[in-house]
C-alpha positions in Angstrom: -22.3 77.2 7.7 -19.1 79.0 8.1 -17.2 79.0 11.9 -18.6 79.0 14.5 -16.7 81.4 16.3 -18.6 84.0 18.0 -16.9 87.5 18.1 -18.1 90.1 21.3 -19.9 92.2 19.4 -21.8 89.2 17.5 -22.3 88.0 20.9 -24.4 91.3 21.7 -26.3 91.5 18.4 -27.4 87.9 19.4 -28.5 88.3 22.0 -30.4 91.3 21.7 -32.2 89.6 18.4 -33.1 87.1 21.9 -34.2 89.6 23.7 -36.4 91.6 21.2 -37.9 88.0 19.9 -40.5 88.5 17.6 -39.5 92.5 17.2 -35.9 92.5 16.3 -35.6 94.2 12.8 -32.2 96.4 12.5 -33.3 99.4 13.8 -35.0 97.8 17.3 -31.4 95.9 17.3 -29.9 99.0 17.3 -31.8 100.8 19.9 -32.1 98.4 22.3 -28.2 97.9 21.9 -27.8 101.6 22.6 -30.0 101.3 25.9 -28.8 98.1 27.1 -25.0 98.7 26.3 -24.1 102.4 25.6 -22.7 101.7 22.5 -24.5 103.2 19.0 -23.0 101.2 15.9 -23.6 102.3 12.7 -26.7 100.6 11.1 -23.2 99.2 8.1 -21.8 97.7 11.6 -25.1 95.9 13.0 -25.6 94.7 9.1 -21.9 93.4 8.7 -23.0 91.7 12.0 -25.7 90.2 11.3 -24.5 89.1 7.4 -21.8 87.2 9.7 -24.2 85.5 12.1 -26.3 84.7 8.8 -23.4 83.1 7.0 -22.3 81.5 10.3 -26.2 80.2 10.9 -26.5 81.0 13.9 -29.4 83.7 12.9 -32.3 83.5 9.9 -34.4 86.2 8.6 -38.1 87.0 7.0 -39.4 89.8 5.6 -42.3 91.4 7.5 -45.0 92.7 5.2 -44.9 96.5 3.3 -46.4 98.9 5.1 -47.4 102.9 4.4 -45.4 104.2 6.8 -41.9 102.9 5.7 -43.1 104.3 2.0 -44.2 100.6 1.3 -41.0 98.8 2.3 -40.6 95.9 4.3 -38.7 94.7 7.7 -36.4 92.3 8.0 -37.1 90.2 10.9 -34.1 88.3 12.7 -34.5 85.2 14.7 -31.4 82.4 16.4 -31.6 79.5 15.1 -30.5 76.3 17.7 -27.2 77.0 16.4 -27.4 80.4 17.2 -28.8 79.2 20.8 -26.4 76.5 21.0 -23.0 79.3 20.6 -24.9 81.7 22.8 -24.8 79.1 25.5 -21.3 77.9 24.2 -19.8 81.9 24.9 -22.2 82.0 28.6 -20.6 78.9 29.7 -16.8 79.4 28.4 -16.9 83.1 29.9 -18.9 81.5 33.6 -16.2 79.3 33.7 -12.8 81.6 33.4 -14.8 84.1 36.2 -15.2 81.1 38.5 -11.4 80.0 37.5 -10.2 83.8 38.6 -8.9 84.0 41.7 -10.4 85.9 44.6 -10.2 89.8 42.6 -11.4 93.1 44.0 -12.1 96.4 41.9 -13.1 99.0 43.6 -14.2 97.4 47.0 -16.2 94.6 44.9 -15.1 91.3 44.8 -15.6 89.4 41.6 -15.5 85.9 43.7 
């Protein structure tokens, strides 16, 4: 396993593989990243990402099985592995703790504390 440091956009691609569960093949990874964040890496970016959260362990893979549609290719599936679980919930309560450790902060009329 390499570090276990857990960069932001990692963070994302990790937890949408969560959030897609049994469904999170790059493309679905991408989409739902698009909807839930606004942002629309290149499919090179999400793989670098997910080659990283491989190599770190945090994230395993299986191929789903060849079908007509995709000209008999096959998915890759992603799924987090407990180390994968274990950072996610590392980087939730590192960043829960420095908001509750800001002092009282307003943006725009809404308080942050």
């Amino acid at each position: 396993m390499k570090g276990t440091y857990l960069g932001e956009f990692e963070e994302l691609v990790l937890l949408v593989i969560g959030v897609l569960n049994d469904n999170a093949y790059s493309i679905s990874i991408k989409e739902e990243l698009k909807e839930r964040t606004g942002r629309n890496p290149s499919i090179g970016a999400l793989h670098s990402a997910l080659n990283r959260l491989a190599e770190k362990g945090f994230i395993s893979s299986k191929e789903g099985g060849a079908t007509k549609a995709r000209g008999g290719r096959r998915k890759r599936f992603y799924t987090i592995t407990s180390a994968g679980r274990a950072a996610a919930r590392e980087a939730h309560d590192l960043r829960t703790g420095l908001y509750q450790a800001l002092p009282s902060l307003s943006f725009k009329g809404l308080s942050l504390v």
